[in-house]
DRENTI-180231 format. One line per 2 residues: number of its first residue (from 1); for each residue x, y, z of N, C-alpha, C. Coordinates in steps of 0.1 Angstrom, whole numbers, plus 5000, padded with zeros to 4 digits. Example, Ala and Ser with C-alpha at 12.3 -4.5 7.8 and 13.67 -1.06 7.14 Angstrom:
2
1> 5132/4943/5078/5123/4955/5078/5132/4967/5078  5128/4978/5071/5137/4989/5071/5129/5000/5079
//
This chain:
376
1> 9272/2964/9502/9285/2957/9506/9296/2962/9497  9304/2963/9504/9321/2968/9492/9330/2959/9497
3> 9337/2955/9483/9343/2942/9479/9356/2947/9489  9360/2939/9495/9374/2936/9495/9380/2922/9487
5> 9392/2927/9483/9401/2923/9476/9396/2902/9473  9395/2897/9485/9389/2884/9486/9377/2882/9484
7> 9368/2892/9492/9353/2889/9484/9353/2893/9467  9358/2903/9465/9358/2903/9450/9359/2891/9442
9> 9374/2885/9444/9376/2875/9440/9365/2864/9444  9361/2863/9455/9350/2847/9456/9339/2853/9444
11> 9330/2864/9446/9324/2868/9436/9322/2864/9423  9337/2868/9417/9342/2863/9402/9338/2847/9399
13> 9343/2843/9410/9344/2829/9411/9332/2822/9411  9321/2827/9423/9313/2819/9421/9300/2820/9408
15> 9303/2832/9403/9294/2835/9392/9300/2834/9381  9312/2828/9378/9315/2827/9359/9325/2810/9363
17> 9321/2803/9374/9326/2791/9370/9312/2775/9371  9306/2778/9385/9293/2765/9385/9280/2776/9394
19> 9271/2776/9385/9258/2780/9393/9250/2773/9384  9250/2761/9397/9246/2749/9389/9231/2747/9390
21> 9228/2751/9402/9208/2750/9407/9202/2765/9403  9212/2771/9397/9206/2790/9393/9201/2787/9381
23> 9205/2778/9368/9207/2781/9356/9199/2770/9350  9195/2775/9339/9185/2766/9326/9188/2769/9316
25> 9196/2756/9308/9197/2759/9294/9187/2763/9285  9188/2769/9274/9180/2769/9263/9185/2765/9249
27> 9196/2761/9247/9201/2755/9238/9207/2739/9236  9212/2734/9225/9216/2722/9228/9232/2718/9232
29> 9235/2710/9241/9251/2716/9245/9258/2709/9232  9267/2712/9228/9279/2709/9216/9285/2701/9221
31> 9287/2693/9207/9296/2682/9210/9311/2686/9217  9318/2679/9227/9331/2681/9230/9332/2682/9242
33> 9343/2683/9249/9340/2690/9264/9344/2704/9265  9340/2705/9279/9339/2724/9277/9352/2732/9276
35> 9363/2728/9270/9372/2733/9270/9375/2734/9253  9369/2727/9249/9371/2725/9232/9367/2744/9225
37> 9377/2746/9218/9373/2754/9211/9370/2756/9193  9366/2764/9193/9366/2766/9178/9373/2773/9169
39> 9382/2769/9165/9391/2778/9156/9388/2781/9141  9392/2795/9141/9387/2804/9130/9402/2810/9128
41> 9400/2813/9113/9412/2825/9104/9405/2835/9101  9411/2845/9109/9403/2861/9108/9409/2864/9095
43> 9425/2863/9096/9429/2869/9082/9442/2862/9085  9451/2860/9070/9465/2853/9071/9475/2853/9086
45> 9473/2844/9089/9482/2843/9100/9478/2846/9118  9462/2850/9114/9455/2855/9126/9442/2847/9129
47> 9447/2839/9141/9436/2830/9143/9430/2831/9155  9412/2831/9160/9408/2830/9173/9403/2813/9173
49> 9409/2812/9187/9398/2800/9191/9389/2805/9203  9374/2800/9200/9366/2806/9209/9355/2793/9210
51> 9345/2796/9223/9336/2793/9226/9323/2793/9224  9316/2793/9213/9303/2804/9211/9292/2801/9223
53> 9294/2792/9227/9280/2790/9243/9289/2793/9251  9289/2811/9258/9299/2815/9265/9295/2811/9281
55> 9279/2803/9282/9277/2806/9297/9280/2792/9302  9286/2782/9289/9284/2767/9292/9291/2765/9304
57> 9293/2758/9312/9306/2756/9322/9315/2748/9327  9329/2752/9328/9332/2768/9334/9337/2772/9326
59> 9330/2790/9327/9334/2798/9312/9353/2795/9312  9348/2800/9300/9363/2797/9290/9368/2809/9284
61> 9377/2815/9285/9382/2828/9276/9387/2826/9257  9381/2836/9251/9382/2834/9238/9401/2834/9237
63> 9407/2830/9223/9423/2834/9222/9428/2835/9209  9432/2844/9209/9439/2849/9196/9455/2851/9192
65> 9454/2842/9180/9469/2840/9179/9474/2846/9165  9482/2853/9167/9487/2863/9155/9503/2856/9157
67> 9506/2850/9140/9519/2850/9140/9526/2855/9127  9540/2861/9128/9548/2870/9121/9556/2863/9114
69> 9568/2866/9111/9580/2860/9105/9587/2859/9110  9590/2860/9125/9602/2854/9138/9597/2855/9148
71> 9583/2849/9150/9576/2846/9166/9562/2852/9165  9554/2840/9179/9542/2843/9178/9537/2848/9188
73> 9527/2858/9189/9521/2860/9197/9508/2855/9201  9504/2855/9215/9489/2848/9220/9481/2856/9226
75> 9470/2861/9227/9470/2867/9235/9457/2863/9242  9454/2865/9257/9445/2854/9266/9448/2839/9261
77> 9461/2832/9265/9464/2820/9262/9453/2809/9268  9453/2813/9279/9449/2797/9293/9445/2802/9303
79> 9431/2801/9305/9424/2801/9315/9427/2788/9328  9435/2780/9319/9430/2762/9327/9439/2757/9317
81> 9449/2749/9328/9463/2743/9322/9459/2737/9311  9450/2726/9308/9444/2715/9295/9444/2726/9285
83> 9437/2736/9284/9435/2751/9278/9453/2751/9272  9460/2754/9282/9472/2759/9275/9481/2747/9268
85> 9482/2734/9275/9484/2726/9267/9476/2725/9252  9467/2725/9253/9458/2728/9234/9464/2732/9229
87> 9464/2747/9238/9470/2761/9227/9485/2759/9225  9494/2749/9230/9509/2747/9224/9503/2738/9212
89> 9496/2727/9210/9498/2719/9199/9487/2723/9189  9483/2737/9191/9472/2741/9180/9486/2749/9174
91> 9489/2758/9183/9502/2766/9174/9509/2756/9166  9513/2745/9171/9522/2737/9167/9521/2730/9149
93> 9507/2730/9152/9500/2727/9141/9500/2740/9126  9500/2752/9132/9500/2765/9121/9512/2771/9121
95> 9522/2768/9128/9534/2772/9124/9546/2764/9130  9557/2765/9130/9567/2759/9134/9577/2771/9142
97> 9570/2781/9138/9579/2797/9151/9574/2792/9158  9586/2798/9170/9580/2799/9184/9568/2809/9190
99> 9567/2806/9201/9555/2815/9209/9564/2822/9215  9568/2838/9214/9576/2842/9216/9568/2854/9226
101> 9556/2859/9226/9550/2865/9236/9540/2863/9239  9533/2866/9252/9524/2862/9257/9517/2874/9258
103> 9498/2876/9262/9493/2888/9263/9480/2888/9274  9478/2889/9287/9469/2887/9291/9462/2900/9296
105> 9442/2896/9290/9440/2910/9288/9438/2918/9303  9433/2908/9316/9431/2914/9329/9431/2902/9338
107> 9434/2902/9351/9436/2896/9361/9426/2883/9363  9413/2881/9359/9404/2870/9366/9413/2860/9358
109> 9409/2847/9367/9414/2836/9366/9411/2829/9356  9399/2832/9350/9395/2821/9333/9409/2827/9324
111> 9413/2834/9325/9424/2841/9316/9438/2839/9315  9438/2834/9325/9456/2832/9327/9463/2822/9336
113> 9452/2814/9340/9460/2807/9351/9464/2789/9344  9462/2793/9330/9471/2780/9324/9481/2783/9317
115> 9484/2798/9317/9498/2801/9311/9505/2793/9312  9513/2788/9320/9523/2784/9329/9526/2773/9323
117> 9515/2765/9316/9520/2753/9305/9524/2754/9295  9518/2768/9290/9528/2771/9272/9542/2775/9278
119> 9542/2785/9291/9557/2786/9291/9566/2774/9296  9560/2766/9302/9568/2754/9299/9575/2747/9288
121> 9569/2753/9277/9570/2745/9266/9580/2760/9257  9572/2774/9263/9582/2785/9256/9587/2794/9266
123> 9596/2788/9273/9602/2792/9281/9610/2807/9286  9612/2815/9272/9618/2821/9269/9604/2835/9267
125> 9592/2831/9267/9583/2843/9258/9575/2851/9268  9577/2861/9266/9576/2875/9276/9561/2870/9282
127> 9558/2873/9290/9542/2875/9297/9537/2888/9299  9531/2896/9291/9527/2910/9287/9514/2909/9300
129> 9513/2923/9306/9502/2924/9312/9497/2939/9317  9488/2945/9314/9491/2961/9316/9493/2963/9331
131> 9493/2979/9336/9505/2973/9347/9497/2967/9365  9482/2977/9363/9479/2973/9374/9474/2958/9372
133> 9469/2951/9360/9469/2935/9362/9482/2924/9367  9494/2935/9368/9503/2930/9370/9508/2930/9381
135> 9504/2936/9390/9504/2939/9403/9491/2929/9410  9477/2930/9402/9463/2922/9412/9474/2908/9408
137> 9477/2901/9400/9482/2888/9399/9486/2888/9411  9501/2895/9416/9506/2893/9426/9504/2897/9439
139> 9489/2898/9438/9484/2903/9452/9474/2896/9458  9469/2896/9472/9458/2889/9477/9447/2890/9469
141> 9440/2900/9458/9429/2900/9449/9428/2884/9440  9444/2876/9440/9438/2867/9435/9429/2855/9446
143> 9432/2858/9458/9426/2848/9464/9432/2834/9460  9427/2824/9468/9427/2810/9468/9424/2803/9448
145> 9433/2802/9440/9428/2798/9426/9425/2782/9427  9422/2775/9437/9418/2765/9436/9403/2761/9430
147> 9396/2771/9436/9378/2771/9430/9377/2766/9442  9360/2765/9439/9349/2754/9451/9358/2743/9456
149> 9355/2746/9471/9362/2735/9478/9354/2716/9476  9361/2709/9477/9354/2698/9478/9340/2696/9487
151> 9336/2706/9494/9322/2700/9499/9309/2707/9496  9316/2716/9490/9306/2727/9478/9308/2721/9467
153> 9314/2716/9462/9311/2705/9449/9304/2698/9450  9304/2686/9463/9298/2674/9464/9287/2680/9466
155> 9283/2691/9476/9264/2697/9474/9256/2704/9463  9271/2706/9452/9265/2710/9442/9260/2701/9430
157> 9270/2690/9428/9268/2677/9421/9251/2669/9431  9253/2666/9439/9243/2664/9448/9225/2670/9444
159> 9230/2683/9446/9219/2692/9445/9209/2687/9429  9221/2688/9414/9217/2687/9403/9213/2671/9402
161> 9220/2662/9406/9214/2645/9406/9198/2645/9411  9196/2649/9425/9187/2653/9431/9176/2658/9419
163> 9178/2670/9412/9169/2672/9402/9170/2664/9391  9177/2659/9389/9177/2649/9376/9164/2640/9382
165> 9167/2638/9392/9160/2623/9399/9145/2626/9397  9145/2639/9402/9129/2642/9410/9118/2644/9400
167> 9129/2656/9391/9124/2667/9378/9118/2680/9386  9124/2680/9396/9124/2693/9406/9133/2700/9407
169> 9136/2715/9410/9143/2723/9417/9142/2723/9430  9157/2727/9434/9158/2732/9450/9150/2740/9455
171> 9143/2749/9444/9135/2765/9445/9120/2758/9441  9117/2745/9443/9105/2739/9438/9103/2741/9420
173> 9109/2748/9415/9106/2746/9403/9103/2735/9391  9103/2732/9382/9104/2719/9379/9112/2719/9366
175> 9120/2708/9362/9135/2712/9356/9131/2708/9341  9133/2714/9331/9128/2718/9313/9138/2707/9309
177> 9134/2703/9300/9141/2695/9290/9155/2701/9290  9157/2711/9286/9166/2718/9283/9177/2721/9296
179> 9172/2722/9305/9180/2718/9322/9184/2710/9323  9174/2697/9317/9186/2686/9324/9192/2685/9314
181> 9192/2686/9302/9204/2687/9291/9217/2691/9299  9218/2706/9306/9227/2712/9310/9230/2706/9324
183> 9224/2701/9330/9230/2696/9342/9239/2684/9338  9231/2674/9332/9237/2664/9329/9251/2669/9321
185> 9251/2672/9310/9267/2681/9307/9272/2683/9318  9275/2691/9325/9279/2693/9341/9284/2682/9347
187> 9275/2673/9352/9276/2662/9357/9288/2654/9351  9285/2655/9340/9291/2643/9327/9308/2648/9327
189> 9310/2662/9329/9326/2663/9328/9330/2673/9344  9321/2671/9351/9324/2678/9358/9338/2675/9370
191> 9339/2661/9371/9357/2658/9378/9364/2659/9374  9361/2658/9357/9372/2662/9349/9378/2682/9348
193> 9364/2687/9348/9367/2702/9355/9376/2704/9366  9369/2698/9375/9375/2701/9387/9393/2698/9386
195> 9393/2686/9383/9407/2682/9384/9416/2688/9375  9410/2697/9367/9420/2704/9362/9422/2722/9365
197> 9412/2723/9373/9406/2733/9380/9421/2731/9394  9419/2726/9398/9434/2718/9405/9449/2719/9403
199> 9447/2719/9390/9462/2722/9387/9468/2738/9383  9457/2746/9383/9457/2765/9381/9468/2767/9392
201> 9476/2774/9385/9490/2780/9389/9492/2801/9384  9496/2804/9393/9494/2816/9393/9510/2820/9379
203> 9509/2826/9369/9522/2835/9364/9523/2849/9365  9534/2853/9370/9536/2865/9376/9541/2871/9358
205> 9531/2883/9353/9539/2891/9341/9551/2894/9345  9560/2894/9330/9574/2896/9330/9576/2912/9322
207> 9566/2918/9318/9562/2926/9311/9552/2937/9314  9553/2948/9314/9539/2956/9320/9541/2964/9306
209> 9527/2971/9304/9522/2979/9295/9516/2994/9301  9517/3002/9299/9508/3012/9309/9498/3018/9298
211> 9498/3023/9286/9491/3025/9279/9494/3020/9263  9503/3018/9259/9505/3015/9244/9517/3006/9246
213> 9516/2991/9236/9526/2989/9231/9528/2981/9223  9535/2985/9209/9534/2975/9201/9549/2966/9202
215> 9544/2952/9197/9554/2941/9192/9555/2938/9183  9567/2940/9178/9572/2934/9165/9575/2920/9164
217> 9569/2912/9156/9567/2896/9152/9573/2892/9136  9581/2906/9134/9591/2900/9119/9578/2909/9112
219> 9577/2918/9104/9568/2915/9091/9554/2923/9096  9550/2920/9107/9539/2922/9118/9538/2928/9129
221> 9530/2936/9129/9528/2940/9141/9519/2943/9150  9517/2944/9160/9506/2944/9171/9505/2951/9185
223> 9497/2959/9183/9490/2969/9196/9483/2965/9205  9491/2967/9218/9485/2959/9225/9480/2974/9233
225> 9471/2976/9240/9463/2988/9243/9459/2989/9254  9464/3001/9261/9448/3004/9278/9442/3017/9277
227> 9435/3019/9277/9425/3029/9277/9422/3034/9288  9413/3032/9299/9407/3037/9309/9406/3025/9312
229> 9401/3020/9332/9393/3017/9339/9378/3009/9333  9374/2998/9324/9363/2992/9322/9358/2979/9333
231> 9361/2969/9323/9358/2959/9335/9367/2954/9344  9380/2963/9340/9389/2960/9351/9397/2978/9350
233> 9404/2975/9362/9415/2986/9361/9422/2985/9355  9427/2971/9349/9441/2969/9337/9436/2962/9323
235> 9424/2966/9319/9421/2959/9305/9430/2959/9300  9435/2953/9290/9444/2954/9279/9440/2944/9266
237> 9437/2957/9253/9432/2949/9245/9444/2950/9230  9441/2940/9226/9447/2939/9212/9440/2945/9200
239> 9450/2950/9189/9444/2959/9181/9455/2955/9169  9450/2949/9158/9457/2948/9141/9451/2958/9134
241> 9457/2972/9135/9453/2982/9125/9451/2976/9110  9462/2969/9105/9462/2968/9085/9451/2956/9084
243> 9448/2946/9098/9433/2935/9091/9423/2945/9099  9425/2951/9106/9414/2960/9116/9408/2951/9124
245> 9413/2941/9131/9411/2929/9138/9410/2936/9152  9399/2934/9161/9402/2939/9173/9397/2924/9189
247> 9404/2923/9193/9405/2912/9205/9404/2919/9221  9387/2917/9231/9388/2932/9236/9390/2923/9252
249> 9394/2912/9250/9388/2904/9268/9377/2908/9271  9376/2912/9281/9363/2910/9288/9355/2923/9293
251> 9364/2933/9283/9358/2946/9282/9345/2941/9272  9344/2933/9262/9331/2931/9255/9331/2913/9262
253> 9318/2914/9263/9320/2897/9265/9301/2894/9263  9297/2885/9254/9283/2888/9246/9280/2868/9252
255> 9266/2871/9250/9257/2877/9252/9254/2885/9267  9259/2882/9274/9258/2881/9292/9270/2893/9295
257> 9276/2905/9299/9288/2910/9301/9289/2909/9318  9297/2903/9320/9306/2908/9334/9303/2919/9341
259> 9295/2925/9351/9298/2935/9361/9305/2937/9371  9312/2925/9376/9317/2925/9393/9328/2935/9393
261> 9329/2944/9404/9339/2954/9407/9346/2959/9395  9338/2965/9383/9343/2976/9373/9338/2986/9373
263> 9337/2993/9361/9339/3010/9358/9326/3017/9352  9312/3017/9353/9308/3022/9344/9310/3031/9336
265> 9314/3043/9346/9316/3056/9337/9324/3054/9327  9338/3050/9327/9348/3051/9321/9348/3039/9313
267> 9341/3029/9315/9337/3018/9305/9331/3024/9294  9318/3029/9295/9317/3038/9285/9323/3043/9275
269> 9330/3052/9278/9339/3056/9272/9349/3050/9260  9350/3039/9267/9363/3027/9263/9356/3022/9251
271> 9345/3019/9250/9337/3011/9245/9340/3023/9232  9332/3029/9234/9331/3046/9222/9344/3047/9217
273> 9353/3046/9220/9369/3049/9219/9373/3029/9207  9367/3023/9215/9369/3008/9208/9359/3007/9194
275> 9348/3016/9192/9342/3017/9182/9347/3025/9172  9358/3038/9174/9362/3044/9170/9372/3042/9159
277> 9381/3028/9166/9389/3023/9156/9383/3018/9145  9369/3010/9142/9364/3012/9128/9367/2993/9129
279> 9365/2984/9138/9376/2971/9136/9359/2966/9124  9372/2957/9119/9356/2950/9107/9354/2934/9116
281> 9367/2933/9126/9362/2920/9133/9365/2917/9149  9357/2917/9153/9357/2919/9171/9357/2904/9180
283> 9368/2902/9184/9368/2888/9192/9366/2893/9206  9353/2890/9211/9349/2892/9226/9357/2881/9235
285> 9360/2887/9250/9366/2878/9263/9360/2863/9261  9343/2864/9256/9335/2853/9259/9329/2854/9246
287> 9325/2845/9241/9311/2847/9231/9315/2845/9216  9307/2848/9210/9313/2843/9194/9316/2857/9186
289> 9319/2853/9179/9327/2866/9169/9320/2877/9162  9321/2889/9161/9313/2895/9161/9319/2906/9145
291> 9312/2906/9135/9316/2918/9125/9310/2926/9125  9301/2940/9133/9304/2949/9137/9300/2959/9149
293> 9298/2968/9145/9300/2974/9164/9284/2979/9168  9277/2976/9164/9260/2975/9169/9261/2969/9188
295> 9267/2958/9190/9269/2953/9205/9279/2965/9213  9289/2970/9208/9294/2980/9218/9287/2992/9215
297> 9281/2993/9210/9269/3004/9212/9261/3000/9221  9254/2991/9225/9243/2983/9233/9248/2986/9247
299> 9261/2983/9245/9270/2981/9262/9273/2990/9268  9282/3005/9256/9282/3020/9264/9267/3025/9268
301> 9259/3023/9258/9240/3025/9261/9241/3027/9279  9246/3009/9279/9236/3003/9295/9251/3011/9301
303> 9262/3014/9299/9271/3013/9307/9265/3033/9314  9258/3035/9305/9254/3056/9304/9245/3053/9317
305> 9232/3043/9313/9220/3041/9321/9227/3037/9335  9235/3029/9334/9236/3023/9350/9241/3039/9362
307> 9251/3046/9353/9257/3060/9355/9243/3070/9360  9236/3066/9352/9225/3078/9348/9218/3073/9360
309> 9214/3063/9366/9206/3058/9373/9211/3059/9390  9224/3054/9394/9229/3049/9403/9233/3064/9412
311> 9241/3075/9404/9245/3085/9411/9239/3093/9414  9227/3097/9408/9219/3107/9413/9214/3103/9424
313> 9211/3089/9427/9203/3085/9441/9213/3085/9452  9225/3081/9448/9235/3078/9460/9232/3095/9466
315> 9234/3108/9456/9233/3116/9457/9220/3123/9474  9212/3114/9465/9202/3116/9476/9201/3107/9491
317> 9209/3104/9488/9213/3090/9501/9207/3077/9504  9201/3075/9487/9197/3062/9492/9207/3048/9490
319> 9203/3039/9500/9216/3030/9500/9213/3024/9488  9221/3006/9488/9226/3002/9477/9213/2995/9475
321> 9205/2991/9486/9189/2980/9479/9182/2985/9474  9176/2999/9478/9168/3012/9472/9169/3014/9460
323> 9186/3012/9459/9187/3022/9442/9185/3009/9435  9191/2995/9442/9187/2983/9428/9170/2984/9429
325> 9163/2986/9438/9146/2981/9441/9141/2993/9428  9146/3002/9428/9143/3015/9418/9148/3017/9400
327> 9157/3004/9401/9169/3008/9392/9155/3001/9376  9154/3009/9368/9147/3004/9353/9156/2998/9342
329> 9154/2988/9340/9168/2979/9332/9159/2978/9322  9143/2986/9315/9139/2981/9309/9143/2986/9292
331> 9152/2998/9290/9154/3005/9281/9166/2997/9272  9172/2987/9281/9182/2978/9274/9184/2965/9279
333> 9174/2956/9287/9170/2945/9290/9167/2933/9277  9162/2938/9270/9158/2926/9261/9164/2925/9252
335> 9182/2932/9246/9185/2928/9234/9194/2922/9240  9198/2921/9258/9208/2908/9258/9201/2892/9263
337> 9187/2898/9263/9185/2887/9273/9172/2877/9257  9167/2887/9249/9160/2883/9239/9146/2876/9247
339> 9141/2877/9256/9129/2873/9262/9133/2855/9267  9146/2852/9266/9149/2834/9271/9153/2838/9288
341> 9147/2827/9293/9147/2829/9308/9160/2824/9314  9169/2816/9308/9185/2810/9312/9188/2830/9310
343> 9193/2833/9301/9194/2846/9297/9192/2856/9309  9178/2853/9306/9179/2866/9321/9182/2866/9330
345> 9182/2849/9338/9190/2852/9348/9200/2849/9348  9209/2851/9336/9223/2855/9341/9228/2867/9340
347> 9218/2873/9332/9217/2889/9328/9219/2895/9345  9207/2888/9354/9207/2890/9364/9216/2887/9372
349> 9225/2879/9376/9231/2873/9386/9246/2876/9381  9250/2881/9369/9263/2885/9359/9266/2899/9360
351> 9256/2903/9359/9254/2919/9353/9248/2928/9365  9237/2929/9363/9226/2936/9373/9228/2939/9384
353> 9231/2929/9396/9233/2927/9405/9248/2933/9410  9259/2927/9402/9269/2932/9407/9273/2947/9401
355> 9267/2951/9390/9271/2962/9381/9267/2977/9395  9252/2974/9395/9248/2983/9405/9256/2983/9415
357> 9262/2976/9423/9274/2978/9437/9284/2986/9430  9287/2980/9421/9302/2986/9415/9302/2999/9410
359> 9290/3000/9409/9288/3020/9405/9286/3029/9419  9274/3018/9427/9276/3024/9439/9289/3026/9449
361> 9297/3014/9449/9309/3021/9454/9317/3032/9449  9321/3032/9437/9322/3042/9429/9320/3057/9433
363> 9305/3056/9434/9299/3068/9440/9302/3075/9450  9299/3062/9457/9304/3063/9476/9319/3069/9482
365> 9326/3065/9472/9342/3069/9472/9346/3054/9475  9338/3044/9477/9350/3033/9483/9357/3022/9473
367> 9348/3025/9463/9359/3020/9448/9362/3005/9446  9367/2997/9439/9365/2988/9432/9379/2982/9432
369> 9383/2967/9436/9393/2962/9433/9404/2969/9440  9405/2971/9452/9416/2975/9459/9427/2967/9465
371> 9436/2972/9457/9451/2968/9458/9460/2972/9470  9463/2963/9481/9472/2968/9494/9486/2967/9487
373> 9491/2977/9476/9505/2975/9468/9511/2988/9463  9519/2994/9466/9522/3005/9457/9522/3007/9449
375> 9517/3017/9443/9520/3022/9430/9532/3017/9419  9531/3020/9408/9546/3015/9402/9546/3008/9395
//
């Protein structure tokens, strides 16, 4: 199957916000609700807040705030208005400059669709976006940002009570300690999700990047970057050469990475090119913080294998179920999934599943994330 612009989008959607009867915790969920993050000082004046249980739900984008001597910058502000509200009175809290630019690293909706409340508040501060993310915003690829409609919620909420009740799965299974930990979480904040799930508002960038550009913040400065085609057509990542700080969205996103409608080949690459800079501190799209590049080694690896695997068969004409029924994921399967069964299947249902299409269209010629917009 090859995405069009709306299925892509449901895709995204239905796999990084509720798969609620798919999934089994293995850990214990953290105090707070799932919007809470953690804030860290990488180095004077450069702070991430992140999520380290990246699959909790609904995923959350990491954010990094670098401020200068006459304005701050953000970059991946607000996935989810509450999100951007935070992030005005977290700033508020470490400096008294304004938020003077915004930076969003690619089009999916955990990333950007609570901007709209810091610029409320900074009215004035640019919205940076490389150029083709700047175009999917304003195109049908965002699709409907409302989420699950109300009667796929209520069968989803439904579905998980049902296992609470029984200590069964829909799939007969029977639900681990550790499941209903996570359901119940779910359960526990889930109108509160929704209803702010409700209030996602699209911001159109005021700003495009095509490959390089830095901003000056007084004193400071900051590279904002595109490289090639990864998990999106418009990554755009942040880069502090003098702390060697690097912030990559969802070109790295750990433990679980993103496949839907991206790049292997040239992912690759990107990865080797992002190792290259030498960063001593790596803030992933998702996941917790990382000091040093052993994981983007792991990811160009699988990103070579999936290449190595998928083209030669298209080659030979076999379709897209053949080559996943054939495809060996065993040569780099267990350092993201570590033998935990939540893990694998999101390994599976994240990665695997959609990675293979995305190469196969690729192959096919019918390609990934298509935009009805001209160039420009």
């Amino acid at each position: 199957m090859h995405f069009s612009p709306l299925a892509l989008k449901s895709c995204i959607c239905a796999a990084v916000f509720m798969l609620f009867t798919a999934l089994e915790a293995s850990a214990a969920m953290p105090a707070g609700d799932p919007f809470e993050l953690e804030w860290r000082e990488l180095a004077p004046g450069v702070w991430a807040g992140v999520r380290p249980m990246s699959w909790r739900q609904p995923v959350v984008g990491s954010t990094v705030v670098v401020i200068g001597k006459t304005g701050v910058l953000v970059y991946d502000p607000a996935g989810f208005a509450l999100q951007g509200e935070r992030l005005v009175r977290k700033v508020a809290e470490l400096t008294k400059l304004p938020i003077t630019h915004l930076a969003v690293s690619h089009w999916h909706d955990d990333h950007h669709l609570g901007v709209y409340k810091v610029l409320e508040k900074f009215p004035k501060a640019e919205l940076i976006a490389q150029e083709f993310t700047a175009r999917a915003v304003a195109s049908p690829l965002m699709g409907d940002v409302d989420g699950p409609s109300d009667e796929e919620l209520k069968a989803q909420r439904e579905s998980m009570q049902k296992a609470l009740e029984t200590g069964t799965r829909s799939d007969g299974t029977p639900v681990t300690e550790s499941a209903r930990e996570y359901y119940a979480d779910v359960l526990r904040y889930g109108e509160s999700v929704v209803a702010d799930m409700r209030r996602a508002k699209v911001s159109v960038p005021t700003a495009t990047v095509k490959d390089r550009r830095i901003v000056d913040l007084g004193g400071r400065q900051v590279e904002l970057r595109h490289i090639a085609p990864g998990n999106t057509k418009g990554d755009l990542f942040l880069w502090l050469p003098g702390e060697r700080i690097l912030a990559t969205g969802d070109i790295v996103v750990r433990p679980t990475p993103y496949g839907f409608g991206s790049y292997p080949r040239t992912w690759a690459g990107v990865l080797r090119d992002l190792k290259a800079l030498d960063p001593r501190i790596i803030v992933p799209g998702h996941g917790d913080i990382l000091t040093d590049t052993a994981y983007l080694d792991l990811l160009a690896e699988t990103m070579d294998l999936v290449v190595k695997q998928v083209d030669p068969r298209v080659a030979e004409g076999k379709d897209l179920e053949e080559i996943r029924a054939a495809f060996d994921w065993s040569p780099v399967e267990e350092p993201f999934t570590g033998g935990d069964a939540m893990r694998a299947r999101l390994f599976e249902l994240w990665f695997k599943t959609p990675i293979v299409e995305a190469e196969y269209n690729e192959a096919t010629g019918k390609g990934n994330e298509s935009l009805d917009l001209p160039e420009g």
